[in-house]
C-alpha positions, 0 to 999 in steps of 0.5 A, spaced: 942 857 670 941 862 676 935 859 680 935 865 684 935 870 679 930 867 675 926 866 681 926 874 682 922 875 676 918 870 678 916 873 686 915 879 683 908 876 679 907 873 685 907 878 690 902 882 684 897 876 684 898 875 692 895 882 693 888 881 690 888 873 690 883 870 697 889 866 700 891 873 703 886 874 706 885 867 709 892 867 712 889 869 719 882 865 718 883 861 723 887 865 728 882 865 734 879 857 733 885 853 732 888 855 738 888 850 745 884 853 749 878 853 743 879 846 741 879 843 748 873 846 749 869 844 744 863 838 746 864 833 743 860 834 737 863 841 736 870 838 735 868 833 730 864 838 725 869 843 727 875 838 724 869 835 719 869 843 716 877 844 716 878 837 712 872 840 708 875 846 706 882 843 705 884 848 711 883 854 706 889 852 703 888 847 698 882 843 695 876 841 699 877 833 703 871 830 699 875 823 698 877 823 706 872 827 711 868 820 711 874 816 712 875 822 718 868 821 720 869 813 721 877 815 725 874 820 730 867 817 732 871 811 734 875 814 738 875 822 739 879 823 745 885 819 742 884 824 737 883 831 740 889 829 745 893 828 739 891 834 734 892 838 742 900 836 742 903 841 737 900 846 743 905 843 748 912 845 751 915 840 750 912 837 743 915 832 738 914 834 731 918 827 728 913 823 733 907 828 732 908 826 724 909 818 725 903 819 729 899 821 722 898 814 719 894 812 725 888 817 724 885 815 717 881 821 713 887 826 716 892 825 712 900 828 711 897 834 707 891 836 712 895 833 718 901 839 716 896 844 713 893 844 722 901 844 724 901 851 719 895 853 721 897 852 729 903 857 727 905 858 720 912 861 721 913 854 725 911 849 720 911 848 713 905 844 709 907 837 705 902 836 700 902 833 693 902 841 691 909 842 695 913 837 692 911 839 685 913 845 685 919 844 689 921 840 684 919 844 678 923 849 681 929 846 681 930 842 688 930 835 690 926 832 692 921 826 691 914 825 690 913 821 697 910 824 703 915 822 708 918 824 714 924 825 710 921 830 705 918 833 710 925 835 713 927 837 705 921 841 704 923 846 710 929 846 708 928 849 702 922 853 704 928 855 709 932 858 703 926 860 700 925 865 706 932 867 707 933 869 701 926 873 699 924 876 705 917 878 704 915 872 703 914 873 710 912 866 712 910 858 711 903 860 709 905 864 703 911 861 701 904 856 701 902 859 697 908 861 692 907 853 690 900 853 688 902 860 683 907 856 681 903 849 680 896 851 679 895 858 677 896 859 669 901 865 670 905 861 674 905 855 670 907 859 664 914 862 668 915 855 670 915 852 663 920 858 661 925 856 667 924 850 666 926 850 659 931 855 660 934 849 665 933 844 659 937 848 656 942 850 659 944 843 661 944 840 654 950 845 653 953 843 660 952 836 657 955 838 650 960 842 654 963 835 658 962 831 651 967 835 648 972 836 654 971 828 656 971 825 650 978 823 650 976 819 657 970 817 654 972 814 649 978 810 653 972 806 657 969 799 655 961 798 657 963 795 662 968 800 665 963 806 663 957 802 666 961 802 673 962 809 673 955 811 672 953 806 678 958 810 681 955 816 679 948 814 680 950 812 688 954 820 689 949 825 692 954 831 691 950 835 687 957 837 682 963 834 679 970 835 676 971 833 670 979 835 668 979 841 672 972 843 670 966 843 675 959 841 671 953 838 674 953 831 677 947 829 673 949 833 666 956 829 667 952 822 668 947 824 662 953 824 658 956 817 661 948 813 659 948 816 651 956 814 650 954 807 654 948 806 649 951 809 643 948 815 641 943 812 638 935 813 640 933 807 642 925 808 640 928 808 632 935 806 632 937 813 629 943 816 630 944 824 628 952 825 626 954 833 628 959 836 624 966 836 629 964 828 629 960 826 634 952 825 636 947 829 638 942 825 642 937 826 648 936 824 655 929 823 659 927 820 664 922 815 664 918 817 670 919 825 671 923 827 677 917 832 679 913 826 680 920 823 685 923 819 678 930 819 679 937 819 676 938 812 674 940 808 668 933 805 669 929 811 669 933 813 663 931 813 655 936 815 650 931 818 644 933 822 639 928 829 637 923 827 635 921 821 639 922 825 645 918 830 643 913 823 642 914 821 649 912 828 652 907 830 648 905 824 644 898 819 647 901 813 652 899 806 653 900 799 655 907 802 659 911 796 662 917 798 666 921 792 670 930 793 671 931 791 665 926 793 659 921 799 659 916 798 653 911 804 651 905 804 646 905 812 643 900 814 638 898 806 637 906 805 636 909 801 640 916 802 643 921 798 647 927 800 650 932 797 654 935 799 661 941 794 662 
């Protein structure tokens, strides 16, 4: 599927909604307080409510902090210059980001989202902001990326807000892009257009999968399980994001989603079935146990082979009591309970 196209349509309801939503006009909000000469000039008891109100407010970007401002409070009454001389770094001339970021850990209630929101607000076409809104939605549009809160993820995400920004220009700045991820994650028209790609993603890889079966099927047939575990561990431990398969260039994940159901038989491992085709194969899905929007990977360990119906069960149907080690998933779904094996 063409990402970038797909994302047109979705910028286009995106620019509608930004004219009328507040996150226009909060963009500029703290352009006159959070500045260095204002932060360092405030007494003692201004800095902190100052910052206690920011966290509060979720720096006008995200949700208020209610489970953390008390936590800050206790951070910055123990030790109010170490933090004031740390929130003043970003302002100087020779600042360290990847220090400034491995400092965050150290001030409890003032965590990696707030933490990079201040940075975004320090100068929004510099610093983008991490939050659990980022990565979902970077993930739901197709990039990859995990679900943790690192220093690493804080890298991909600029990455990708850095592509985001080449290619739609008036997205102008990290602080809208920002605010792309909270219309794609949070607002129900945005949620709508990402369920559509999503699905059309969906299926657009279940034919490149049908694609490579049919292609391959002849080199697929030849390997025993152990030679076809072998190529799925090397599959698995290959960051490109594309393969060649007799001459042919698919997608590194629809090639090693092919590999998992032909080494687990084609048959759904929930209810045993198997669903023949007319030209002689099988038809069988693959999901993943934890969802790559969530930081799930692709591996045969977070993989279930499931046929349609129990599919649509695992995604939609009433968990409990999963259990998940490297060898064995088991799951209760609507009072019935699953096993599966990941070997």
């Amino acid at each position: 599927m063409d990402r970038k196209r797909y994302l047109k349509k979705i910028l286009n309801d995106f620019e509608n909604w930004w004219i009328s939503d507040p996150h226009s006009s909060n963009m500029d909000f703290y352009q006159n307080t959070i500045m260095s000469s204002h932060l360092a000039s405030l007494s003692e008891k201004e800095f902190i409510d100052f910052i206690y109100n920011f966290i509060s407010e979720g720096g006008r970007i995200q949700s208020g902090g209610d489970r953390t401002k008390n936590s800050f409070l206790k951070t910055v009454n123990k030790d109010i210059n170490g933090f004031r001389t740390f929130l003043l770094k970003p302002f100087q001339a020779k600042f360290s980001l990847k220090d400034w970021f491995n400092e965050i850990d150290d001030f409890p209630g003032f965590g990696v989202g707030i933490a990079t929101i201040f940075l975004n607000r320090v100068d929004y076409k510099k610093y983008p902001v991490m939050n659990n809104k980022t990565l979902k939605a970077l993930s739901n549009l197709g990039y990859k990326i995990s679900s943790t809160k690192n220093w690493i993820n804080y890298r991909l995400v600029k990455q990708y807000q850095d592509n985001l920004l080449k290619d739609f220009p008036t997205l102008q700045n990290y602080f809208k892009t920002d605010a792309l991820n909270h219309f794609v994650v949070a607002v129900y028209q945005g949620q709508d257009l990402i369920s559509d790609y999503i699905q059309i993603e969906s299926f657009d890889n279940e034919v490149e999968q049908h694609d490579i079966e049919n292609s391959g099927a002849a080199e697929l047939e030849e390997k025993s399980k152990e030679e076809l575990l072998k190529k799925i561990i090397e599959c698995e431990n290959d960051n490109s994001e594309k393969v060649t398969v007799n001459g042919k260039t698919y997608k590194r994940h629809n090639y090693l989603m092919v590999q998992i159901k032909k080494y687990r038989d084609y048959k759904c491992q929930f209810c045993s079935t198997t669903i023949p085709k007319a030209n002689g194969g099988y038809y069988i899905e693959a999901c993943h146990i934890k969802p790559k929007a969530q930081g799930g990977n692709d591996r045969i360990d977070n993989i279930l082979v499931l046929c349609p119906n129990c599919h649509k069960l695992f995604d939609y149907g009433l968990r409990s009591n999963e259990k998940k080690s490297k060898t064995d998933y088991t799951v209760t779904i609507n009072k019935k309970k699953n096993r599966a094996s990941l070997k």
